[in-house]
SEBA-289737 format. One record per atom (N, C-alpha, C): residue in three letters; x, y negated, z; atom name. Coordinates in steps of 0.2 Angstrom, whole numbers. Example, Ala and Ser with C-alpha at 12.3 -4.5 7.8 and 13.67 -1.06 7.14 Angstrom:
<nodes>
  rolum      x      y      z  banu
    ALA     66     28     39     N
    ALA     62     22     39    CA
    ALA     66     16     39     C
    SER     64     11     35     N
    SER     68      5     36    CA
    SER     64      0     39     C
</nodes>
This chain:
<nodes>
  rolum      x      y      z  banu
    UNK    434    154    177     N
    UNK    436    159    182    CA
    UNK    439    155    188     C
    UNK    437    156    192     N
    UNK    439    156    200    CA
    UNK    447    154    202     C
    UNK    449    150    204     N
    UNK    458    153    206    CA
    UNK    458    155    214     C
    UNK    458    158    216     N
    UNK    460    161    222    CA
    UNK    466    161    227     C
    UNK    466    155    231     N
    UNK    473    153    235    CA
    UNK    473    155    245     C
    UNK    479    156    247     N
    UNK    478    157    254    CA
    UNK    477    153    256     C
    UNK    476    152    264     N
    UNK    475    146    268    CA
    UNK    483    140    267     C
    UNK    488    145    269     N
    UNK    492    142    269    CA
    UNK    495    137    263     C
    UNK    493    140    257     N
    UNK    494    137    249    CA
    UNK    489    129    250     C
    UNK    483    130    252     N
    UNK    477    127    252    CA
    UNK    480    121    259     C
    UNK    483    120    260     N
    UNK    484    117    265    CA
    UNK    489    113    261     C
    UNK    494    116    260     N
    UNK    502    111    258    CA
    UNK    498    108    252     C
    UNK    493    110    248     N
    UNK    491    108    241    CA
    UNK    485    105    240     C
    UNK    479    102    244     N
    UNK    476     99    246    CA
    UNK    473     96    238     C
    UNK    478     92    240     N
    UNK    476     87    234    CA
    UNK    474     89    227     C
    UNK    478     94    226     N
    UNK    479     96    219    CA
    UNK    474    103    216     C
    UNK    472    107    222     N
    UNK    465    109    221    CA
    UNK    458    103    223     C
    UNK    459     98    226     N
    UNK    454     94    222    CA
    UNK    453     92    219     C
    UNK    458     91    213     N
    UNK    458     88    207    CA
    UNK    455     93    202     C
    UNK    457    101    202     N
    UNK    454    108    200    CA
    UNK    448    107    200     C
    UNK    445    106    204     N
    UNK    438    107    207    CA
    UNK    433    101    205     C
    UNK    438     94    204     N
    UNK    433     91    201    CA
    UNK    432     90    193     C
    UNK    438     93    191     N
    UNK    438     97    184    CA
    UNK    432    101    184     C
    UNK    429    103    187     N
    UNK    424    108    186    CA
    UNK    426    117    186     C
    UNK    430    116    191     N
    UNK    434    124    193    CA
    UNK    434    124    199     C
    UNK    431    131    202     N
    UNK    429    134    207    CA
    UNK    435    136    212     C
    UNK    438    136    217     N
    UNK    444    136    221    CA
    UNK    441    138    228     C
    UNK    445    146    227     N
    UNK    444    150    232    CA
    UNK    449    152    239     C
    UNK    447    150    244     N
    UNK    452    148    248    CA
    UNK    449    155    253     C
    UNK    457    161    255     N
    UNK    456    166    258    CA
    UNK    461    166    264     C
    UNK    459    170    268     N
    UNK    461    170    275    CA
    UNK    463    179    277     C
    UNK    469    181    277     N
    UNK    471    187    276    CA
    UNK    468    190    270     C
    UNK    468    188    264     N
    UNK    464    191    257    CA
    UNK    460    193    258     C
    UNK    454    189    263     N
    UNK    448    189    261    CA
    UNK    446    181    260     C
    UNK    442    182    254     N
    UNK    438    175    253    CA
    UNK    434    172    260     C
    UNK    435    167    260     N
    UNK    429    162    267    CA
    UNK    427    157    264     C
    UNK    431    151    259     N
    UNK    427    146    257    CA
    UNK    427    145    250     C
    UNK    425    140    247     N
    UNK    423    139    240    CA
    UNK    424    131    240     C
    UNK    429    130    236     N
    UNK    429    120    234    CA
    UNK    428    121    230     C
    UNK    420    118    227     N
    UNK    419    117    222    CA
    UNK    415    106    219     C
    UNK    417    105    214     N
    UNK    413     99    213    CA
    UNK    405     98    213     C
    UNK    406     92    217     N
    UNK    397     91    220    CA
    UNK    395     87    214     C
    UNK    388     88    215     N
    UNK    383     84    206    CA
    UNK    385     77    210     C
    UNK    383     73    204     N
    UNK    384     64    208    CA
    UNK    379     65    210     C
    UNK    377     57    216     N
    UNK    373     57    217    CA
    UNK    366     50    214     C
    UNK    362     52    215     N
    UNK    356     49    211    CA
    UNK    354     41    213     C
    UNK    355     36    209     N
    UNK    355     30    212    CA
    UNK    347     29    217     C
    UNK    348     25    222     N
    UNK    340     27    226    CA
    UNK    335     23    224     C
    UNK    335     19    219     N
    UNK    331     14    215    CA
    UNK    333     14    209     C
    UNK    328     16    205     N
    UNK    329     17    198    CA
    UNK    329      8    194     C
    UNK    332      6    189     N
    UNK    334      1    185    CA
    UNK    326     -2    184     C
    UNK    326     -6    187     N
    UNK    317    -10    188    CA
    UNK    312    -10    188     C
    UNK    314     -7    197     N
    UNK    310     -4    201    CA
    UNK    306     -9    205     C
    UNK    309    -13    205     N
    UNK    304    -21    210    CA
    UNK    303    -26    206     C
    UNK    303    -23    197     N
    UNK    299    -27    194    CA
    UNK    290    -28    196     C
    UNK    290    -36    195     N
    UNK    284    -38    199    CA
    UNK    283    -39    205     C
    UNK    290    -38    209     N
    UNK    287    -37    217    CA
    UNK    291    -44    218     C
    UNK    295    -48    214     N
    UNK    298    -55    218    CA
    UNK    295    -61    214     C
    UNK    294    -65    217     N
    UNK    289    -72    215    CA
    UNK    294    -75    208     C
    UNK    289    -76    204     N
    UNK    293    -82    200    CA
    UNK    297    -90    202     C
    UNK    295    -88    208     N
    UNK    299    -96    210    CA
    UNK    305    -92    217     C
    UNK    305    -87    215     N
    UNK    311    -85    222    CA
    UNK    317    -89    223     C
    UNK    321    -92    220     N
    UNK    326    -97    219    CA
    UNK    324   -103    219     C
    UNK    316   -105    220     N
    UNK    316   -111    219    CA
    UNK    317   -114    228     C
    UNK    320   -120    228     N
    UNK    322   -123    235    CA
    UNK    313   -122    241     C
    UNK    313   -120    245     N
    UNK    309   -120    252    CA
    UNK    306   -129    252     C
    UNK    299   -128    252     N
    UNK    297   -134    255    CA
    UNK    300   -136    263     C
    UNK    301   -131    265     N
    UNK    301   -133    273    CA
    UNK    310   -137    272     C
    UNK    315   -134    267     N
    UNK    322   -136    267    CA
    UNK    322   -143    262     C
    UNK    318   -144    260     N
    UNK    317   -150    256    CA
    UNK    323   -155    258     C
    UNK    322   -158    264     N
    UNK    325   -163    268    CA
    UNK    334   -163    269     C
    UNK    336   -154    269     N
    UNK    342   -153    269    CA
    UNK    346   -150    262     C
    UNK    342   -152    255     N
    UNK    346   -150    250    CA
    UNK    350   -159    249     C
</nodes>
């Protein structure tokens, strides 16, 4: 269920309706007793490369030293 707070509750208390919300409770913030916004927790988000994705795309010698740097190891 929902908690339902004023603007002014929702201000002094900031923090601790974020913590409600990221509990996974809905936090309803009203202006003259009518509802206007909703602090609710957002999904994670989805990593943008999945765990061995550029498999096959780097050389087997990628660590190995540069002919062209040969001179400076």
């Amino acid at each position: 269920m929902p908690v339902a707070v004023n603007m002014l509750k929702a201000k002094s208390s900031l923090s601790q309706l974020v913590k409600r919300a990221e509990a996974g409770e809905d936090v309803i913030i009203a202006r003259n007793r009518k509802p206007v916004v909703r602090l609710t927790r957002l999904k994670p988000a989805k990593s943008q490369l999945p765990c061995g994705a550029l498999h096959g795309w780097i050389a087997d010698d990628f660590d190995a030293p540069m002919e062209e740097m040969k001179d400076y190891v």
